[in-house]
Backbone as a printed PyTorch tensor [residue, N CA C, xyz], in Angstrom:
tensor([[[  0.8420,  -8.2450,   1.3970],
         [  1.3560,  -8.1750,   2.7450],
         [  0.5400,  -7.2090,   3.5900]],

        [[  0.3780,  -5.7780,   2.9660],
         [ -0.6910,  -5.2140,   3.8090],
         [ -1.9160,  -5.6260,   3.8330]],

        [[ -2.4110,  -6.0850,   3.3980],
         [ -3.9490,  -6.3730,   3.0730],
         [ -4.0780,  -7.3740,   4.5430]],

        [[ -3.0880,  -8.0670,   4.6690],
         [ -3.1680,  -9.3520,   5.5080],
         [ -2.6270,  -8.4040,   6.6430]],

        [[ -2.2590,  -7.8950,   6.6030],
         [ -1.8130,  -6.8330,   7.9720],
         [ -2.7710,  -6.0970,   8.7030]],

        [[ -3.6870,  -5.4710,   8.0090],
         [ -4.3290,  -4.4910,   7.9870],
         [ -5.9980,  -5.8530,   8.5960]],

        [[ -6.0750,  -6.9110,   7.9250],
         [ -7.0730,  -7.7590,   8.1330],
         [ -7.0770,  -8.1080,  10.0850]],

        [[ -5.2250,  -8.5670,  10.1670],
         [ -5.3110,  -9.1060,  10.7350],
         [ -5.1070,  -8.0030,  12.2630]],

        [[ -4.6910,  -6.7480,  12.1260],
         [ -4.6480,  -5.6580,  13.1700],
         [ -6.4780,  -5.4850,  13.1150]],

        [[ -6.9380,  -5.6810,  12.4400],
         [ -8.6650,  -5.4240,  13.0250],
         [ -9.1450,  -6.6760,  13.8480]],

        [[ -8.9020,  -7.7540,  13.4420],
         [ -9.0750,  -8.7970,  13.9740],
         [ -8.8480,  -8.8060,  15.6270]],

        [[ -7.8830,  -8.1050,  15.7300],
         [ -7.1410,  -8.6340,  17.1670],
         [ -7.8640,  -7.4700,  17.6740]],

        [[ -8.0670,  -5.7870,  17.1070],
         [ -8.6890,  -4.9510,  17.7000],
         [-10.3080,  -5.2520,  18.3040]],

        [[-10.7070,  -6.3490,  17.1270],
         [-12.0360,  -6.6390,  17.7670],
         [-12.2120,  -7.6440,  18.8990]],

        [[-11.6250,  -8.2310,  18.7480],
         [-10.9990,  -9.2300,  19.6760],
         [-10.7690,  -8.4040,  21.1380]],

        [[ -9.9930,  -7.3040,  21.2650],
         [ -9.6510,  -6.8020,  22.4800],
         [-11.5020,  -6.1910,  22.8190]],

        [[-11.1470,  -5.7650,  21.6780],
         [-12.8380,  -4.4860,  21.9730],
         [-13.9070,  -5.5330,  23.0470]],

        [[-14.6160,  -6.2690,  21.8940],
         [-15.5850,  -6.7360,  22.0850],
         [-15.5900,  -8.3220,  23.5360]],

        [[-14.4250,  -8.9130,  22.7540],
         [-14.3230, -10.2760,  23.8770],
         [-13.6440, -10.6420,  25.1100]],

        [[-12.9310,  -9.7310,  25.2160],
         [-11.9170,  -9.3890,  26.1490],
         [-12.7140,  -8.2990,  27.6340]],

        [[-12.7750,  -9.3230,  28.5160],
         [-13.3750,  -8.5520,  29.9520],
         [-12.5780,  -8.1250,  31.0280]],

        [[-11.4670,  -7.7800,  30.6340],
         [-10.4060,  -7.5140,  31.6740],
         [-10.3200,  -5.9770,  32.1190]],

        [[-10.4010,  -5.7150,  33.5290],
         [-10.1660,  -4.0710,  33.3660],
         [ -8.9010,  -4.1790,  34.0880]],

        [[ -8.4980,  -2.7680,  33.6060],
         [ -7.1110,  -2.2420,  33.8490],
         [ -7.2940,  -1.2060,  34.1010]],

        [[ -6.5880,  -0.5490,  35.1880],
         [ -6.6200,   1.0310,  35.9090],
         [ -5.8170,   2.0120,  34.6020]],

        [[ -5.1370,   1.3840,  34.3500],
         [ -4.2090,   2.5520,  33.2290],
         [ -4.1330,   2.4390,  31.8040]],

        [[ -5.3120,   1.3960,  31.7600],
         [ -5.6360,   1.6960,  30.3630],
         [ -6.6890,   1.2810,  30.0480]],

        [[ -7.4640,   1.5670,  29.2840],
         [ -8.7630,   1.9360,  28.6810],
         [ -8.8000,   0.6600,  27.3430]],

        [[ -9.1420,  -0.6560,  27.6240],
         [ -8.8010,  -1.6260,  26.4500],
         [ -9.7570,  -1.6460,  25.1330]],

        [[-11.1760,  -1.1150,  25.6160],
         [-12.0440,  -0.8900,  24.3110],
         [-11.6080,   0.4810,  23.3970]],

        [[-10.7480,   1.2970,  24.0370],
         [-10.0880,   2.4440,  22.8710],
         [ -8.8980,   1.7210,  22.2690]],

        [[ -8.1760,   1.0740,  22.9160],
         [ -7.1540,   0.1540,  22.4480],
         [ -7.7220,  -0.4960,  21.2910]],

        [[ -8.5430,  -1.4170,  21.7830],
         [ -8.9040,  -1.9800,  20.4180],
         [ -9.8040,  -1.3390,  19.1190]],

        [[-10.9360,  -0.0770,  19.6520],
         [-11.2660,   0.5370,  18.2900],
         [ -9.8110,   1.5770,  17.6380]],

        [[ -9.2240,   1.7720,  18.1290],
         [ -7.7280,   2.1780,  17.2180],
         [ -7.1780,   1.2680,  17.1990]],

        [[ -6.8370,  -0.1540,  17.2860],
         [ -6.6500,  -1.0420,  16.3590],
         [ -7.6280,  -1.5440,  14.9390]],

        [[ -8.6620,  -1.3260,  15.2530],
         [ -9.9110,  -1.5940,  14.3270],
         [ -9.8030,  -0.6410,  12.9850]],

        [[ -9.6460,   0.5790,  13.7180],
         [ -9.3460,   2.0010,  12.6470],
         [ -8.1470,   1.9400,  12.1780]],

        [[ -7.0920,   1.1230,  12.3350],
         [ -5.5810,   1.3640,  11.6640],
         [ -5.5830,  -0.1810,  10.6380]],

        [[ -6.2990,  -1.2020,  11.0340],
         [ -6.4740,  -2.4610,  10.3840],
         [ -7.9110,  -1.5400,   9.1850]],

        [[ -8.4540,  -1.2720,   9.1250],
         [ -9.2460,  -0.5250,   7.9760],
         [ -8.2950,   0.3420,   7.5690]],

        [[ -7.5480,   1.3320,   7.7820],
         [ -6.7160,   2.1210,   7.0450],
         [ -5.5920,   0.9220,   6.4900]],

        [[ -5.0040,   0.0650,   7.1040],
         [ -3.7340,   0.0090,   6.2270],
         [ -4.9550,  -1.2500,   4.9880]],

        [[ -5.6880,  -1.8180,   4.9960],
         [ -5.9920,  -2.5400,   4.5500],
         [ -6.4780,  -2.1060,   3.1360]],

        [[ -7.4880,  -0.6020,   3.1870],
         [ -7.6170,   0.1990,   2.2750],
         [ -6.6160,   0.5130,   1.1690]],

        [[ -5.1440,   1.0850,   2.1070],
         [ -4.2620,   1.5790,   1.4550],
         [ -3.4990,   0.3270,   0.6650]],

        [[ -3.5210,  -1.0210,   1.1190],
         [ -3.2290,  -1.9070,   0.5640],
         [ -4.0780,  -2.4260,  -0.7040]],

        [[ -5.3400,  -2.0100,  -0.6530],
         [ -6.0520,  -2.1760,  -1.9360],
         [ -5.8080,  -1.4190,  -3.1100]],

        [[ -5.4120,  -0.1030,  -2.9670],
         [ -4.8820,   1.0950,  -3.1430],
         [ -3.6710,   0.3730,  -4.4120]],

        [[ -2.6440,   0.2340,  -3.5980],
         [ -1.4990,   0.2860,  -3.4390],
         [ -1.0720,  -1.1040,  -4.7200]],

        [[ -2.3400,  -2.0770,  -4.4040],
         [ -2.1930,  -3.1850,  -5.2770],
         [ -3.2320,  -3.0960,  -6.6250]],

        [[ -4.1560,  -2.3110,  -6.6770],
         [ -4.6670,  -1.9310,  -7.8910],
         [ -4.5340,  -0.6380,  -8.2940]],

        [[ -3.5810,   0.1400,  -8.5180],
         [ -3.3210,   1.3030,  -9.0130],
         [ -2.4770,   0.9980, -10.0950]],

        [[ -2.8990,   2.3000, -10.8200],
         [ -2.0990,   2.2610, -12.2300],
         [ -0.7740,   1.9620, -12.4790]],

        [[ -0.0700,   1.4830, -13.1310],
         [  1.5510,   1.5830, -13.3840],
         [  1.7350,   2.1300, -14.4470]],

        [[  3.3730,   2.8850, -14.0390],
         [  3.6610,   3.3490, -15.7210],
         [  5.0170,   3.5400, -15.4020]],

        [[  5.6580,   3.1680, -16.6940],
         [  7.1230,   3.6370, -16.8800],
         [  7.3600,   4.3190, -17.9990]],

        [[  8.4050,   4.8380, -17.7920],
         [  9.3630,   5.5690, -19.2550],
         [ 10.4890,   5.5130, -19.5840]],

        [[ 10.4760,   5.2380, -20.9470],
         [ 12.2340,   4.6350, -21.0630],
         [ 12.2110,   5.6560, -21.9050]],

        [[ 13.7500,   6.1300, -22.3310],
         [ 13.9690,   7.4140, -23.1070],
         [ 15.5070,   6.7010, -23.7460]],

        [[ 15.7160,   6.3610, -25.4770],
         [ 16.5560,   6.1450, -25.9420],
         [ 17.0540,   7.2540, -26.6740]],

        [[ 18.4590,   7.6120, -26.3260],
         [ 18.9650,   8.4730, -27.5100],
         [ 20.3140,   7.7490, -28.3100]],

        [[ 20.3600,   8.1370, -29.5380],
         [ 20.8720,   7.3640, -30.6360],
         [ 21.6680,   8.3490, -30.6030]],

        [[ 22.9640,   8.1260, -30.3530],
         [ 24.4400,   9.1860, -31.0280],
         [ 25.2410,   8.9120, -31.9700]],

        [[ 25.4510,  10.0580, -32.7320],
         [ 26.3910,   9.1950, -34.0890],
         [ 28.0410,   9.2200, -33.7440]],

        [[ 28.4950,   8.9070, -35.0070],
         [ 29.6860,   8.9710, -34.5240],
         [ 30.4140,  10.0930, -34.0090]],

        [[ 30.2790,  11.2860, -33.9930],
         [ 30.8060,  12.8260, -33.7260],
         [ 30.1950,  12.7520, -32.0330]],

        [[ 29.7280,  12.4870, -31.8760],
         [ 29.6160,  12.1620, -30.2530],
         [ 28.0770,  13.4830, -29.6240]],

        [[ 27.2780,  13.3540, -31.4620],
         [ 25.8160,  14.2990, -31.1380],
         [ 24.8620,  13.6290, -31.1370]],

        [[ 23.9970,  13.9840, -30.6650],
         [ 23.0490,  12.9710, -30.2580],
         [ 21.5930,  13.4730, -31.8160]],

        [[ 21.2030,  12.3260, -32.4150],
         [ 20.6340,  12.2270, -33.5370],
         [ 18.9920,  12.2020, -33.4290]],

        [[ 18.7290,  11.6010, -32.6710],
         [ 17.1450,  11.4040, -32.1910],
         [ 17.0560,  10.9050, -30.7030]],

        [[ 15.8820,  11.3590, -30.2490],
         [ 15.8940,  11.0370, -28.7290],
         [ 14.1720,  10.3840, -29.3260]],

        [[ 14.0890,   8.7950, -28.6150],
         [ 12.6390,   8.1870, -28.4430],
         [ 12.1570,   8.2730, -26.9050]],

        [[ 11.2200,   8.5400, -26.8010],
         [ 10.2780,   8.5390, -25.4360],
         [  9.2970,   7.2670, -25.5740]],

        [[  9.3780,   6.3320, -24.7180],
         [  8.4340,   5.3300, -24.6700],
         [  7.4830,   5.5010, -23.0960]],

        [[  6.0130,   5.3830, -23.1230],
         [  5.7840,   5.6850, -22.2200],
         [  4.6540,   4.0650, -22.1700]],

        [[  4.7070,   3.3380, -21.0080],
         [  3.8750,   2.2540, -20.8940],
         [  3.3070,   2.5180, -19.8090]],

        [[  2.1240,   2.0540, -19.9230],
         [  0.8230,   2.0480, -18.5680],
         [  0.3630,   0.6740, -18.3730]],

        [[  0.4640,   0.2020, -17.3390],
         [ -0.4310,  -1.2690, -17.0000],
         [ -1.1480,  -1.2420, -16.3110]],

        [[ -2.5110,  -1.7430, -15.9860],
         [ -3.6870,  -1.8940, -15.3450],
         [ -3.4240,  -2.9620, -14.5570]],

        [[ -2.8300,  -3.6120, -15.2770],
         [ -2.7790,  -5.6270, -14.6300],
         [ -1.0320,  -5.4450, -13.3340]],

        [[ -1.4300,  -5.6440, -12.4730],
         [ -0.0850,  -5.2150, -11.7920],
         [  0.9730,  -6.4120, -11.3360]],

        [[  0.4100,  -7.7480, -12.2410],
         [  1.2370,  -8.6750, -12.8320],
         [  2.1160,  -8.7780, -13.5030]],

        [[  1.8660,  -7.7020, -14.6110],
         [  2.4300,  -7.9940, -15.7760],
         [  3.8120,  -7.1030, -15.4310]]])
């Protein structure tokens, strides 16, 4: 979702920047569009980020007996690369 966000906020920034000949007294449309350009590269980055970064969880089982003490505690710790799985 960001990736396509971030693609498509540069798109339109270049779009204003470069193809767009309209002037306006109260606003300045080629800064308009290079800070659209610069926020479509940031979120797009952070979306690359965000979709190939590490994963990991931890599950923690403890086993109680019958007296209501706890007997062993397991720590499981998993890491995934693949952010499919």
């Amino acid at each position: 979702m960001s990736i396509g966000a971030g693609i498509f906020l540069f798109v339109i920034g270049a779009v204003i920047r470069f193809a767009l000949n309209v002037e306006v007294s109260w606003l300045d449309l080629p800064l308009v569009g290079n800070l659209l350009m610069g926020a479509g590269v940031l979120i797009f980055v952070l979306g690359l980020v965000s979709t190939f970064r590490r994963r990991r969880s931890v599950s923690t089982r403890r086993t109680v007996n019958g007296h209501g003490e706890v007997d062993g505690v397991t720590r499981t710790t998993r890491e995934v690369d693949d952010p499919d799985l």
